[in-house]
N, C-alpha and C positions, 0 to 999 in steps of 0.2 A: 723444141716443143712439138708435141704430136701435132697432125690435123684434125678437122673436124670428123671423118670417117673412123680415123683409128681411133679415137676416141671411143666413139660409141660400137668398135668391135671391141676394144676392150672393156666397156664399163658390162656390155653383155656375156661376154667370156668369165668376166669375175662373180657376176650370177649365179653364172650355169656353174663352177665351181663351188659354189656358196653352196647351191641347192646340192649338191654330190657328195657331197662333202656330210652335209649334214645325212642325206638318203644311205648313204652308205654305215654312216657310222649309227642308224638305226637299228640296223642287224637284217635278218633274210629277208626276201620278200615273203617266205611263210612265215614268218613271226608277224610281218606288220599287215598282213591280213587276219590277222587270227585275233591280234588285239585294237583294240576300239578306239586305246587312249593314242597308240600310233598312227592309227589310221588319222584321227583329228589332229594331233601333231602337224605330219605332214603336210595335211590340207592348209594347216595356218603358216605352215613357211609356204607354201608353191602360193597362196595370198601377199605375204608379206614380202616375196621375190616381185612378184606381180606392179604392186604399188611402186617398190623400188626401183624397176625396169622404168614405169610411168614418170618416177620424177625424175629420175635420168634422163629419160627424151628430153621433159620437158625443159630440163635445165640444158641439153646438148644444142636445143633448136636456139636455147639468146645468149649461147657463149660469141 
C-alpha cells in the first residue's frame, strides 16, 4: 500500500492530468480565446478540479 504522502502526490498528479487532458483536447489557445462557450468551459472544469483537489485533502487528512 502507498503512504500517506504518495497518496496525495498522486491524487494531485491525476488532476493535473485530468485538467490537460481535457485543456488540450479543447483545441489552440486561439480558438479558446476567441470563443466564449470555451472560455466558460474551462473555467467550469479548473472549478470542478478545484472542489475535487478539496475533497481529496479532505478525505487524505482521516485515511
Amino acid at each position: 500500500m502507498f503512504s500517506k504522502p504518495i497518496i496525495l502526490v498522486i491524487l494531485l498528479a491525476l488532476l493535473l492530468v485530468f485538467y490537460l487532458v481535457i485543456r488540450f483536447g479543447a483545441g489552440k489557445k486561439k480558438d479558446i480565446e476567441e470563443s466564449k462557450n470555451l472560455t466558460r468551459y474551462l473555467f467550469g472544469i479548473r472549478i470542478l478540479i478545484i472542489l475535487l483537489a478539496i475533497v481529496g485533502l479532505g478525505l487524505w487528512f482521516f485515511l
